[in-house]
C-alpha positions as CSV (number, residue, x, y, z in Angstrom):
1,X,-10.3,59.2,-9.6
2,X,-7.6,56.6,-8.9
3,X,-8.0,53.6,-8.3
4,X,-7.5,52.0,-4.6
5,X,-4.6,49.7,-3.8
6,X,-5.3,45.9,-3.9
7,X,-3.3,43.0,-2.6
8,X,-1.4,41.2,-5.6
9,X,-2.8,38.0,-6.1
10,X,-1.0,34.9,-5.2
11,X,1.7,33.8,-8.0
12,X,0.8,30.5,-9.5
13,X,3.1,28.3,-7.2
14,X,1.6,29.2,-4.5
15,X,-2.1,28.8,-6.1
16,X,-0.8,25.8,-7.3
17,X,0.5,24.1,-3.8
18,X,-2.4,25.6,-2.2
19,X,-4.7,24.1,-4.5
20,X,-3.4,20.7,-4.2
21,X,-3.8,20.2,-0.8
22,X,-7.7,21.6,-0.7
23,X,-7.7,19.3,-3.8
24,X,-6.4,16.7,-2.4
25,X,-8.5,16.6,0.7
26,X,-11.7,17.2,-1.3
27,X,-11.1,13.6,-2.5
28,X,-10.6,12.0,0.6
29,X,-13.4,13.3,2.2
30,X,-15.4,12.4,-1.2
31,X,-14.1,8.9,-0.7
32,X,-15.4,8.6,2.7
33,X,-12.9,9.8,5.0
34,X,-13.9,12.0,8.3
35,X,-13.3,15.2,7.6
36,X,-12.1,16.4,11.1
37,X,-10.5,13.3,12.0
38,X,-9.5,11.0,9.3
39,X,-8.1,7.8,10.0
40,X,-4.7,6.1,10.1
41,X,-5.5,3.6,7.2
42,X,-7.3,6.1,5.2
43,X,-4.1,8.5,5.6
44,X,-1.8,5.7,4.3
45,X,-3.7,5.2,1.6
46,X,-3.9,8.7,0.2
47,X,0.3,8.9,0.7
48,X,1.0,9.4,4.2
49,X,4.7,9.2,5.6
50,X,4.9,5.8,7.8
51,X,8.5,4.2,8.5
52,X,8.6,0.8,7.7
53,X,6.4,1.6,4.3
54,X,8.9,4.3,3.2
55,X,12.2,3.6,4.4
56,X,11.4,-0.2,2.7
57,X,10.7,1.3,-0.9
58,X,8.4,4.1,-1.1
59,X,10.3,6.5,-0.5
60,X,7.5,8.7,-2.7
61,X,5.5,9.2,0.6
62,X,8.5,11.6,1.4
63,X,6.6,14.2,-0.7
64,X,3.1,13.2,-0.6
65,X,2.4,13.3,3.1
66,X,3.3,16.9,2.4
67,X,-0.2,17.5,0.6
68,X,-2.2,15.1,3.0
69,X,-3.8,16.6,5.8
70,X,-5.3,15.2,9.0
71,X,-8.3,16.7,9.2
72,X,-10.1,20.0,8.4
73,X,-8.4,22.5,11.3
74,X,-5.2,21.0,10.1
75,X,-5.8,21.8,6.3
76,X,-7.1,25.4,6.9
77,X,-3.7,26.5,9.3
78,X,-1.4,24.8,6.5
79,X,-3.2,27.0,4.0
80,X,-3.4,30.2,5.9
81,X,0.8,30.2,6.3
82,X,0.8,29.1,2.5
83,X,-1.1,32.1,1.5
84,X,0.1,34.6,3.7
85,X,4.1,34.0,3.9
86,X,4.2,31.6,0.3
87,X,2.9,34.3,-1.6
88,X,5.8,37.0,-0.6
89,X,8.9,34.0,-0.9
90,X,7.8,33.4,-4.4
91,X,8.1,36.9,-5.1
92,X,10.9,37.4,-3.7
93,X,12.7,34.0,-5.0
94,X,10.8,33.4,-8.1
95,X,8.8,30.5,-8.7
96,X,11.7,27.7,-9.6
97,X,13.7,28.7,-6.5
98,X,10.5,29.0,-4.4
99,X,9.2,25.5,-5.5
100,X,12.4,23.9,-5.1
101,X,13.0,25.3,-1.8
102,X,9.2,24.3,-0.6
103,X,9.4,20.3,-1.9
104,X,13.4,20.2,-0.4
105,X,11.8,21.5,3.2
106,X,9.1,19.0,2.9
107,X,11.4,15.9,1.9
108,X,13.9,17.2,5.1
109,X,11.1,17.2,6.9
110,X,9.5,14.0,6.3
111,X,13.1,12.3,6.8
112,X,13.5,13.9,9.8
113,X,10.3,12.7,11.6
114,X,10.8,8.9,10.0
115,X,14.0,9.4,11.8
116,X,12.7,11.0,14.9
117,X,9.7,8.3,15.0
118,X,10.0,5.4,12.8
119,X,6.9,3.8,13.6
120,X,5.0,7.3,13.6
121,X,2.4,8.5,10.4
122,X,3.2,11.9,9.7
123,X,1.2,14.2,6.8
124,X,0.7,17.6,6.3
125,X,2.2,20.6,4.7
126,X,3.8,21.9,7.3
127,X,7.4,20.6,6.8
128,X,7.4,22.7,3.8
129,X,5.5,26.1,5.6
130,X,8.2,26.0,7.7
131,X,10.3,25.7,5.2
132,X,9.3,28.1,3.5
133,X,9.3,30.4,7.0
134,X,13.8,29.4,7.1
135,X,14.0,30.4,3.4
136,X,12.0,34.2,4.5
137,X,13.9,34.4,7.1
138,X,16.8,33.5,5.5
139,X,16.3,36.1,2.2
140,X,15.7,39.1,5.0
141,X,18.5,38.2,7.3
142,X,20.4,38.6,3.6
143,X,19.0,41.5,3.1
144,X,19.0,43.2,6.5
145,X,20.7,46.4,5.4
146,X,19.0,47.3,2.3
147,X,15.6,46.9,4.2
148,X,13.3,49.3,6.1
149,X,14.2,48.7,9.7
150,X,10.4,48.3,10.2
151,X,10.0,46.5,7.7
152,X,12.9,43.7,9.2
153,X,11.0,43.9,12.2
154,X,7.5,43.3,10.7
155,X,9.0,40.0,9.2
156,X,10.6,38.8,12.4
157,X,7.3,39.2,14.2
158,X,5.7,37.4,11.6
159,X,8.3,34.6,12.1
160,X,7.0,34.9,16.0
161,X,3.6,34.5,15.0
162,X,4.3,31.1,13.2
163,X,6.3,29.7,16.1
164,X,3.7,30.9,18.4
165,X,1.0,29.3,16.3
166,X,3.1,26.0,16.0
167,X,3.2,26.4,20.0
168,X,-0.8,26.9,20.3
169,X,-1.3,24.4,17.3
170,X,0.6,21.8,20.2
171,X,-2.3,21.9,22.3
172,X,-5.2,21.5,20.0
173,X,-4.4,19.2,16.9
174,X,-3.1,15.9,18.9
175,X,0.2,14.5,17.8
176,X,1.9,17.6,16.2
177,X,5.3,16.2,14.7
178,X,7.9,18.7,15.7
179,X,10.9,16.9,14.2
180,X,9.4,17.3,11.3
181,X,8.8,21.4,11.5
182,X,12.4,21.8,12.7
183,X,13.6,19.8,10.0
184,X,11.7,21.4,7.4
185,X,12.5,25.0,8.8
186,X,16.1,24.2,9.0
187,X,16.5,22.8,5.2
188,X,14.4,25.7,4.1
189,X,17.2,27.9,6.0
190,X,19.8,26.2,4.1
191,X,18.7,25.6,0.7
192,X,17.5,29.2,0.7
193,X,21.0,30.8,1.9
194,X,22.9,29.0,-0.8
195,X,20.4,29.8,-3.1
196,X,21.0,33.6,-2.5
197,X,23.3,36.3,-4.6
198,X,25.2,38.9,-2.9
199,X,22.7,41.5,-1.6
200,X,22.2,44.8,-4.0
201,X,19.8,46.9,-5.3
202,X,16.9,46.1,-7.3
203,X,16.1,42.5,-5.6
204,X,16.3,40.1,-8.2
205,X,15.0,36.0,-8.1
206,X,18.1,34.3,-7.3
207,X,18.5,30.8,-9.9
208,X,18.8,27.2,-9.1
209,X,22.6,26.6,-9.2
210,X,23.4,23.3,-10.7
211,X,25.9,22.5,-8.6
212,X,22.8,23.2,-5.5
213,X,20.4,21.1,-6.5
214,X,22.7,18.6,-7.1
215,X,24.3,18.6,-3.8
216,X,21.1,18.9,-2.4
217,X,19.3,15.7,-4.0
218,X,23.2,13.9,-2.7
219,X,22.2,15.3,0.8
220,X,18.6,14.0,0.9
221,X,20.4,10.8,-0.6
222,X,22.1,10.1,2.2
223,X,19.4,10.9,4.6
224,X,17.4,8.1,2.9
225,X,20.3,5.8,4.0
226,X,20.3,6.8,7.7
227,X,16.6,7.1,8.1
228,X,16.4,3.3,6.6
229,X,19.1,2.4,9.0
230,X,16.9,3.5,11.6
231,X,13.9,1.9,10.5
232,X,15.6,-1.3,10.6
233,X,16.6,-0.6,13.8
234,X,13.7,0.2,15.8
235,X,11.9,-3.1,16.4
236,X,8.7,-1.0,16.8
237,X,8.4,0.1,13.8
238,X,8.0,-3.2,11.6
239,X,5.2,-4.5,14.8
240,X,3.5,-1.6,13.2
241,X,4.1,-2.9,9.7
242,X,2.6,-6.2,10.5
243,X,-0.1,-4.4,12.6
244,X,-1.4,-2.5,9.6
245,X,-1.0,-5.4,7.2
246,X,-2.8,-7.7,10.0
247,X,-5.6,-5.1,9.9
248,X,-6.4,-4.8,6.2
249,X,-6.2,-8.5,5.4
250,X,-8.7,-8.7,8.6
251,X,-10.9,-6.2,6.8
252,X,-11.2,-7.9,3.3
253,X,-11.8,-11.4,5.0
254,X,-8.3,-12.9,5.1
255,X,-8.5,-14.0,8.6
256,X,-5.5,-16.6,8.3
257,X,-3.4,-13.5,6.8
258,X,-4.4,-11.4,9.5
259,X,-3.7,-14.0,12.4
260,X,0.1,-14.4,10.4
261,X,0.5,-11.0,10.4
262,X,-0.5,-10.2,13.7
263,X,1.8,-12.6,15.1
264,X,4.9,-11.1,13.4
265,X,3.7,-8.1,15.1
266,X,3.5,-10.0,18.1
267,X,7.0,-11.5,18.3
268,X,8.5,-7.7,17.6
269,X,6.2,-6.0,20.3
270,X,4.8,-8.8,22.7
271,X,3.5,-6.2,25.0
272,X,0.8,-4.5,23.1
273,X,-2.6,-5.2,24.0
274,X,-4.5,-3.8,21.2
275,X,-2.6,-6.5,19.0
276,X,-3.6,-9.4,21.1
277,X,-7.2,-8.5,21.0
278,X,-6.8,-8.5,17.7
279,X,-5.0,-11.8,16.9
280,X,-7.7,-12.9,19.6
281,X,-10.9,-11.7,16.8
282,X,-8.8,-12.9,13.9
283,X,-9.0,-16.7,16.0
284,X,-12.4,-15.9,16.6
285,X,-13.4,-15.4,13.0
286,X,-11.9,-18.7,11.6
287,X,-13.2,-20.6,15.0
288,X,-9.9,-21.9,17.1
289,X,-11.8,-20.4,20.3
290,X,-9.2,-21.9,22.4
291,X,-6.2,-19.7,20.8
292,X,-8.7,-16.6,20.7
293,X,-8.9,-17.2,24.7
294,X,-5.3,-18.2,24.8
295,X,-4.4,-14.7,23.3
296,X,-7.1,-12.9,25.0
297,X,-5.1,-14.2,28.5
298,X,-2.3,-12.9,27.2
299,X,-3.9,-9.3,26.8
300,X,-5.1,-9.5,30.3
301,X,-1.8,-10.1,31.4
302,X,-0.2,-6.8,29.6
303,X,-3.4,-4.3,30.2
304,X,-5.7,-5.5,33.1
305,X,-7.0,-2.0,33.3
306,X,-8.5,-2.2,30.2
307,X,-12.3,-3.2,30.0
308,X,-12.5,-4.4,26.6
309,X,-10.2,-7.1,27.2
310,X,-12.1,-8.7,30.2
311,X,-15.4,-8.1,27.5
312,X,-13.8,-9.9,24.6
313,X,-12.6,-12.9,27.2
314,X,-16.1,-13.1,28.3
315,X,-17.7,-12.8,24.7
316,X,-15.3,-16.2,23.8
317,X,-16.0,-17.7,26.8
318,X,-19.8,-17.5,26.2
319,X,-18.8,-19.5,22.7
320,X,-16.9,-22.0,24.7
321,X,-20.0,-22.6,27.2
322,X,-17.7,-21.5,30.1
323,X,-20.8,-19.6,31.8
324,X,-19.1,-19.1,35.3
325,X,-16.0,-17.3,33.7
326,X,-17.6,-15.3,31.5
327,X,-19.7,-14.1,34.2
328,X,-16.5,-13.0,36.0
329,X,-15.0,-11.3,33.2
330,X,-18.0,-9.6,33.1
331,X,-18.0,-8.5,36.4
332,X,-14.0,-7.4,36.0
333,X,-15.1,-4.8,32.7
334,X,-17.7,-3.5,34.5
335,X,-15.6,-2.8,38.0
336,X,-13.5,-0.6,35.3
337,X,-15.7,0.8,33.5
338,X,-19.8,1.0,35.0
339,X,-20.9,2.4,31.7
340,X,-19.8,0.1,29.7
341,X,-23.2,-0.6,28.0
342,X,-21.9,-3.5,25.5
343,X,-20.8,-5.3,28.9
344,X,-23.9,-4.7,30.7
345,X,-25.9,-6.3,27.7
346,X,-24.2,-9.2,27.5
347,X,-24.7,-9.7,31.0
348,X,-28.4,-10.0,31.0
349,X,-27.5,-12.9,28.5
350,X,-25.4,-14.4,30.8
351,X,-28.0,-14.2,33.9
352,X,-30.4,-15.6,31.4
353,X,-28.4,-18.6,30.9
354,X,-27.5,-19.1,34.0
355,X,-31.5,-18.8,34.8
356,X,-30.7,-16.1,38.0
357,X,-33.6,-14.6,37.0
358,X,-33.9,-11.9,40.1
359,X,-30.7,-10.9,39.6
360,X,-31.2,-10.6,35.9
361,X,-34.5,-8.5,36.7
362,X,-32.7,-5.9,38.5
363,X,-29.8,-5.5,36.1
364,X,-32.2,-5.2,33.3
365,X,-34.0,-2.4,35.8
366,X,-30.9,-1.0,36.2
367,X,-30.1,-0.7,32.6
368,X,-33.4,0.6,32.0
369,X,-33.1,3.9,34.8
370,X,-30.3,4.9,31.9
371,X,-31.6,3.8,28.6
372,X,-35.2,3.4,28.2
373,X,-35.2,2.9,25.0
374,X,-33.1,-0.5,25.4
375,X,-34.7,-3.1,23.5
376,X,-32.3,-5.9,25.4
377,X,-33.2,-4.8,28.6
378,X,-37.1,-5.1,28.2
379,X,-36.8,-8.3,26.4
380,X,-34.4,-10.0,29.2
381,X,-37.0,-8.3,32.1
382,X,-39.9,-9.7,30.5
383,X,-38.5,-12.9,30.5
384,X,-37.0,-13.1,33.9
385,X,-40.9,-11.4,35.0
386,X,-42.2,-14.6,33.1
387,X,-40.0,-16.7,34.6
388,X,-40.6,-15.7,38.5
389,X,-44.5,-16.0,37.3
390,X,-45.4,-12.2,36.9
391,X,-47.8,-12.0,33.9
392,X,-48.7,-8.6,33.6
393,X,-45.2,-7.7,34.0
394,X,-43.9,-9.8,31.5
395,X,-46.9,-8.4,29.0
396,X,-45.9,-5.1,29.9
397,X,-42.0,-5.4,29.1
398,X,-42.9,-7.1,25.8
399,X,-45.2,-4.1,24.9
400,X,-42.3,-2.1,25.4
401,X,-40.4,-4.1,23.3
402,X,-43.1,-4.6,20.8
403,X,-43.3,-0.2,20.4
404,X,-39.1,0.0,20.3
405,X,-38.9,-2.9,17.5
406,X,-42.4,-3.7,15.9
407,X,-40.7,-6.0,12.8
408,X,-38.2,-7.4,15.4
409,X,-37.7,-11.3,15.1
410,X,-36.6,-11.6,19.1
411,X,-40.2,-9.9,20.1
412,X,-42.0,-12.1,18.3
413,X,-40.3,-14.5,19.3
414,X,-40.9,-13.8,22.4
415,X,-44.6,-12.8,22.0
416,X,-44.6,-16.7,21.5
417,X,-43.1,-18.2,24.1
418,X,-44.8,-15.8,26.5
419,X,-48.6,-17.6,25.1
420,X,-47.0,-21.0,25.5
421,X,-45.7,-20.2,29.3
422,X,-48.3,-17.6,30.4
423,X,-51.3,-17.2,28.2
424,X,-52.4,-14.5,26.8
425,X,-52.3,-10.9,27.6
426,X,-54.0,-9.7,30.5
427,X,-57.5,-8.3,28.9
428,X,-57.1,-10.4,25.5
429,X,-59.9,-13.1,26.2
430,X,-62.4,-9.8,27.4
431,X,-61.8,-7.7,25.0
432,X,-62.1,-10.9,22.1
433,X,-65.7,-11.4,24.3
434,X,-66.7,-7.4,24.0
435,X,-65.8,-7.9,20.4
């Protein structure tokens, strides 16, 4: 009885690139990172492709976005093409053409998308997939007429399917980076056509020609020139720079770093919001209030549709006793966004302080009719029910409180200034008496 046909299994380059990236993803995740979403800083860190980092010295994130991956969807696509269309190139190009063909697609296409988007983070395989896609299509165009005719037309459709995919791929993972695809498809074209012999019967690997990889390395060469040329000239990309150094010193504690990096971002890109609100917390966390509020204006200026600006003005304001401001600023964020639930929180302590204790009543009812679980909301309500004289009310609220939070600080607190104002709870002295 024979045996039944199986699929050959992978050769080792492709096992090897395939493993790399799974590998390599593994120990993100490991490390923390989200695994369907990871972010910008943790990308950079593993070896992403970003500008200002590479075009100003390392350049080694050219190769090792190629085996980052920005999130799980992303990884498992990457891989699929790897296995399915990887496996066949190496056959048919051997594993030293193959491999040098794959890391020269991903190189062109990490140049091109610095050059396309110099303040962009790129990552992922994909550059080289679709390099590797050039060099198949490349080897069969070659080869054309010593091919079954279906078998021509079985690889052209699977071409279509990868384009097609690529197209889909648009509309699901954000921010697809198609100057880097074309880029790696196109050197993956090239490479692979010069890599070829003359077409004849039986296919045999083609080699490496000296003279090829030498002239391609000079090529790539002088892309590095132009794509630093173009860093340097896209103002953009160094606000970015400063942006990400402004946020890592502000997350190890380095506020003064952070507020000097922020502001080089600032003088390249005065326009962006996000970096004003956060030079504004880098002020906030070393205590010059006045230039957090000065730079918090500054945002309002460039995004007054944006709620978390008019929140952060208040939030200083509230530090810089400026009551009736903050109030307004409050009333701005929540014009643009009702939800907004930090905004409405803060609120009640702004009513508080200002001692409007009916208003602060109903806002604290309104919060309630959407979160009843809110511990803020019963403890401002039983204070403005104290407040307006409402005992049971005011027991009530802090019951609430007391069942959401029994170890909480504020309801004890509260539990005793509610005996200094008011007494006891309603039923305390009976039930002491009954006892």
């Amino acid at each position: 009885m024979s045996a039944s046909p199986s699929t050959p299994p992978a050769p080792p380059v492709t096992r090897f690139l395939a493993g790399a990236n799974v590998l390599l993803f593994i120990v993100m995740v490991v490390g923390g990172a989200d695994a369907m979403q990871p972010s910008i800083e943790v990308l950079l860190v593993m070896g992403a492709n970003f500008g200002p980092l590479t075009a100003y010295g390392e350049w080694w994130r050219l190769l090792t976005c190629a085996f980052v991956h920005g999130g799980l969807l992303h990884l498992a696509v990457n891989c699929w093409v790897l296995w399915r269309f990887g496996a066949v190139l190496e056959r048919a190009f051997g594993a030293r053409a193959y491999l040098f063909i794959f890391l020269s697609a991903a190189v062109g296409a990490s140049l091109c998308s610095l050059m396309w988007r110099p303040d962009g983070v790129s990552v992922g395989a994909s550059g080289g997939l679709l390099g590797v896609c050039g060099a198949m299509l490349a080897w069969v165009h070659a080869h054309r007429r010593l091919l079954e005719p279906a078998a021509v037309r079985h690889s052209y459709r699977g071409m279509l399917q990868i384009a097609l995919l690529n197209g889909l791929l648009a509309f699901v993972i954000p921010n697809i980076d198609h100057a880097a695809h074309l880029g790696g498809f196109v050197t993956g074209f090239v490479v692979a056509r010069l890599c070829l012999r003359p077409p004849a019967l039986p296919f045999r690997p083609p080699p490496v020609p000296r003279g090829l990889l030498l002239g391609t390395l000079a090529a790539l060469a002088l892309l590095c020139v132009g794509a630093r040329l173009r860093v340097s000239a896209a103002p953009e990309a160094r606000a970015r720079l400063h942006a990400f150094a402004g946020l890592a010193a502000h997350e190890r504690g380095d506020f003064e770093a952070a507020r000097s990096s922020l502001e080089q971002a600032l003088e390249l890109a005065p326009a962006d919001v996000e970096l004003w609100i956060q030079l504004a917390a880098a002020h906030e966390r070393i205590g010059a209030f006045e230039r957090s509020l000065q730079a918090l204006d500054r945002a309002v200026q460039h995004g007054p549709q944006e709620p978390l600006v008019w929140y952060d003005r208040a939030l200083v304001g509230l530090k810089l006793d400026r009551l009736e401001q903050a109030a307004l600023d409050l009333e701005r964020a929540l014009e643009l966004e009702p939800d907004f639930l930090a905004a409405r929180e803060l609120e009640l302590d702004v009513l508080e302080l200002q001692g409007r204790w009916e208003v602060l009543e109903q806002r604290a009812d309104a919060v309630l009719e959407d979160d009843r679980g809110n511990l803020a909301a019963f403890l401002a309500r039983s204070h403005a029910r104290a407040e307006q004289g409402d005992v049971a009310g005011a027991w009530e609220d802090h019951a609430a409180a007391a069942r959401l939070a029994p170890d909480s600080r504020q309801v004890d607190q509260l539990a005793r200034a509610l005996r200094v104002r008011l007494g006891p709870p309603p039923g305390a002295d009976s039930e002491r008496a009954d006892g």
